[in-house]
N, C-alpha and C positions, 0 to 999 in steps of 0.2 A: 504494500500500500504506500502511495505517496504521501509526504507529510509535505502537505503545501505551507509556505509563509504565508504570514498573515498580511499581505497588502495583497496577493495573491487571490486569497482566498475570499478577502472583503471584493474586488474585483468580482470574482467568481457569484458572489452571492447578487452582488448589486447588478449581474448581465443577466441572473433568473429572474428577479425580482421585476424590472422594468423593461425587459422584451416582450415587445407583443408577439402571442400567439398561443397556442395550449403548451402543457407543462411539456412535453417529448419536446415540440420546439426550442424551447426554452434552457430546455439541459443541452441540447444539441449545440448549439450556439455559444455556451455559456462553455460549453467542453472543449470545444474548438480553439476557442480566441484563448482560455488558460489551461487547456493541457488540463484538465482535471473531469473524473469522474464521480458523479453521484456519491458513489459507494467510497470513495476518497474522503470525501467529507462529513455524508450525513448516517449516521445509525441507525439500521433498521431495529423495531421491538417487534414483539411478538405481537401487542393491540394493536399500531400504527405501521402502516408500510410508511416509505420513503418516498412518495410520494405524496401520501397524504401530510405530512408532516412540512413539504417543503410550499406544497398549497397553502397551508396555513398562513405563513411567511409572506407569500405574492396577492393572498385577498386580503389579509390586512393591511397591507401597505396600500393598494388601490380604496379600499374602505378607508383611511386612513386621511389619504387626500380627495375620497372627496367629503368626507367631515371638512373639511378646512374651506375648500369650495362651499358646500351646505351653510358655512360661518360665515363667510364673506360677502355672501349675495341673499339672506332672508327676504330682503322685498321682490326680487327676481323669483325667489323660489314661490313666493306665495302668487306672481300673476301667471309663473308659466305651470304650476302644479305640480305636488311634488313627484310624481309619474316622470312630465317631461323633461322637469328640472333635469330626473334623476337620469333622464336618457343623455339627454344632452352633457351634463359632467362627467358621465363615463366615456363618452365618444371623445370628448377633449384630451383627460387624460389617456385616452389609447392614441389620439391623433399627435400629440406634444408630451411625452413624456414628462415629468418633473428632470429638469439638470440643475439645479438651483437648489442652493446652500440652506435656504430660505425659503417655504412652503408659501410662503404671502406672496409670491412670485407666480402662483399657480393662478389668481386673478387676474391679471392681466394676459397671460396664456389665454383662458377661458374667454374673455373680450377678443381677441384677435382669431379663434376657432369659429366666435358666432360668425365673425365679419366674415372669414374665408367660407364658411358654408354654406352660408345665403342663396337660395338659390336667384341666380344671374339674369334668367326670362322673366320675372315677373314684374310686367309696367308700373312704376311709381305711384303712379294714380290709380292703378287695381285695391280695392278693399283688400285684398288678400293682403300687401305686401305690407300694412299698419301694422301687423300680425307678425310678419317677420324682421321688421325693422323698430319697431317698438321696445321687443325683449331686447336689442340691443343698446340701445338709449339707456333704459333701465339698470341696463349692468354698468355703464361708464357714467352714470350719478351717482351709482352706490361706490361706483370704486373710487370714485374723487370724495366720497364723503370717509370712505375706509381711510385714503391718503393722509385726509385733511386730519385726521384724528390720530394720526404715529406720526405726523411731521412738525418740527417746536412750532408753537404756539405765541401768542402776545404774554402768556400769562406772565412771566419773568419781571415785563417791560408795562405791567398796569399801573402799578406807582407814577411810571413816567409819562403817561398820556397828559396830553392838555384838552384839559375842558375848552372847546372852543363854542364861541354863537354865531350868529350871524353877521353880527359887524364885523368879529372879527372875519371871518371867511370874506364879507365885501371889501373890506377896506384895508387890512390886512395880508390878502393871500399871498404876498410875495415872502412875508415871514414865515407863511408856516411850511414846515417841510412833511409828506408822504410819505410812503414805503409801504411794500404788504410785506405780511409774514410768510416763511416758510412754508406754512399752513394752510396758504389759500390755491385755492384748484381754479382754473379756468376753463369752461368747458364749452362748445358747441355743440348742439344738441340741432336734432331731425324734426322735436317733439317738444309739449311744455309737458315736462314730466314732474315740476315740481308736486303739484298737488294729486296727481296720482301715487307718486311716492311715498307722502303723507298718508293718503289711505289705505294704501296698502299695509304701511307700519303697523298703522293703528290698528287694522283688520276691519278698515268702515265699508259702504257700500262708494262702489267709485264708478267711473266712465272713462272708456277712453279714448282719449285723447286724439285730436286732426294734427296731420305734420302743420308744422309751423315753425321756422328758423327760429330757433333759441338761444340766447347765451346764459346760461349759469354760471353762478358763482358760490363758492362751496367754502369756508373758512369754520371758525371755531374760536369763542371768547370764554374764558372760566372752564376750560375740556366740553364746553357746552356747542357742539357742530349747529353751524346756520346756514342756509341753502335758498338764494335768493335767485330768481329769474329778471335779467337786468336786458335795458335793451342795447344797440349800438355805442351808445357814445360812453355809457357808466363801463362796458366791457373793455373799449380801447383806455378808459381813463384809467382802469386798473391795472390794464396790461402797461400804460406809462409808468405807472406808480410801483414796477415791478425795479425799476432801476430810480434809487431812493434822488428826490427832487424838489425844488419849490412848487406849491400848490398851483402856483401862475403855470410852472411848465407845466403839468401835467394835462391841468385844463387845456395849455394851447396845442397841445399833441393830440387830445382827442378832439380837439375843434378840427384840426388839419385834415384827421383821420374819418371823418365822418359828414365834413361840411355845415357843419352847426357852429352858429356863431361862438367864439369862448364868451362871450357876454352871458348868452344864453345859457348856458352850463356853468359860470359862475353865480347867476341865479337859484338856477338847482339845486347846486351844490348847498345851499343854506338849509335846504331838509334833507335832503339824501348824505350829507359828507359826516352829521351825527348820527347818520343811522347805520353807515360803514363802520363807522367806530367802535359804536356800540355792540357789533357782530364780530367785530375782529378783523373784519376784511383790510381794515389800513390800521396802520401806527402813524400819527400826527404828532408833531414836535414845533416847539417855538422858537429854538433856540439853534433854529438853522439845521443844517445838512447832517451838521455833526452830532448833533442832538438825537438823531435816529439810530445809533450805531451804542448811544449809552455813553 
């Protein structure tokens, strides 16, 4: 009998483990690429064959990830059922294996399986295709809200917020400086999925929804996640606000960006720029550029 090493043999386990196909394939393959046999490794008992034993190992690992999937996407699993969920999570991980260090990596896998699957003939404007472009929506709000929620946060930095009003935002805005958090996700969206999102959480009675170009915005103030549907000029003023600025540039980037006067959106800006704040979507400082950084 061979005594494999043990990089050898961790090898060995992890090419049965994550090959597709039934268990004969899987030893085959897994025999080939390290030179080692079954009988090498694993111990037959008298109750369990060697193969039942090594089954054990390759369905809980597939079990295993898609608990983690099942974790990551609850409001996807409650609109597409947990039947189709449960089909569609299995197909991904047999389409994209896991190679990441890191199981959280498996959602964004899963997002990029829907999109490759989709079937291709079906016209935009068919009923049908709200059905399949929907559940996609669906998964890339919840995964910008997962993001939003393991990436730092303002909380460090709430001491250092400035209470701002109005005046100051009119008469002022060349003082106050911008910047978003870590934290905040920017998304385009097919769909207004916010408030189906909400229903779904909650498990209320919901509808849904007509394509509609959407920008969301996804942050978190207090670990507390907010999820705002903003339109053109609030999405490019946050994407300014992403490379930290005086509040005049910011404005005038999404005035450029959108064709809306900065007048106009410095107007705005007098109800909407506390209510960013208050969700976390920006960190505001008075004390200039430098003031954003602490």
């Amino acid at each position: 009998m061979n005594n494999p090493g043990t990089v050898q043999l961790q090898r060995w386990m992890n090419e049965v483990i994550t090959t597709q196909g039934n268990m004969q394939f899987k030893l085959q393959k897994a025999g080939s690429l390290y030179h080692l046999d079954i009988n090498d490794v694993v111990a037959e008992t008298r109750d369990v064959s060697i193969y039942s034993r090594m089954h054990v190992y390759t369905s809980g690992y597939v079990m295993r990830l898609f608990e983690c999937l099942s974790a990551d996407f609850p409001v996807l699993q409650k609109f597409m059922g947990e039947e189709v969920f449960t089909h569609f999570a299995n197909a991904s991980l047999m389409w994209s294996p896991s190679t990441s260090y890191s199981l959280y990596d498996l959602g964004s896998t899963f997002i990029r399986f829907l999109e490759a699957t989709r079937p291709k003939h079906i016209d935009e404007n068919d009923e049908q295709s709200i059905y399949l472009d929907l559940p996609i929506e669906i998964a890339r709000a919840e995964r910008a809200r997962s993001e939003s929620l393991r990436a730092k946060g303002l909380e460090e930095l709430a001491g250092s917020q400035s209470e701002i009003s109005p005046e100051d935002i009119l008469f002022s805005a060349h003082e106050l400086a911008v910047s978003t958090p870590e934290c905040l996700r920017l998304v385009q969206l097919s769909f207004p999925v916010k408030q189906l999102f909400e229903q779904l959480h909650h498990d209320e009675p919901y509808e849904v929804p007509y394509p509609l170009p959407t920008y969301l915005a996804v942050s978190r103030m207090n670990y507390r996640p907010s999820m705002l549907e903003i339109n053109d000029w609030q999405y490019e003023f946050l994407v300014a606000c992403q490379t930290p600025q005086p509040l005049t540039d910011a404005i005038n980037q999404a005035s450029a960006a959108t064709n809306i006067p900065s007048a106009t959106i410095l107007a705005e800006m007098c109800i909407w720029l506390p209510i960013l704040q208050s969700g976390g979507f920006v960190h505001i400082a008075t004390s200039g550029i430098a003031g954003l950084f602490g």
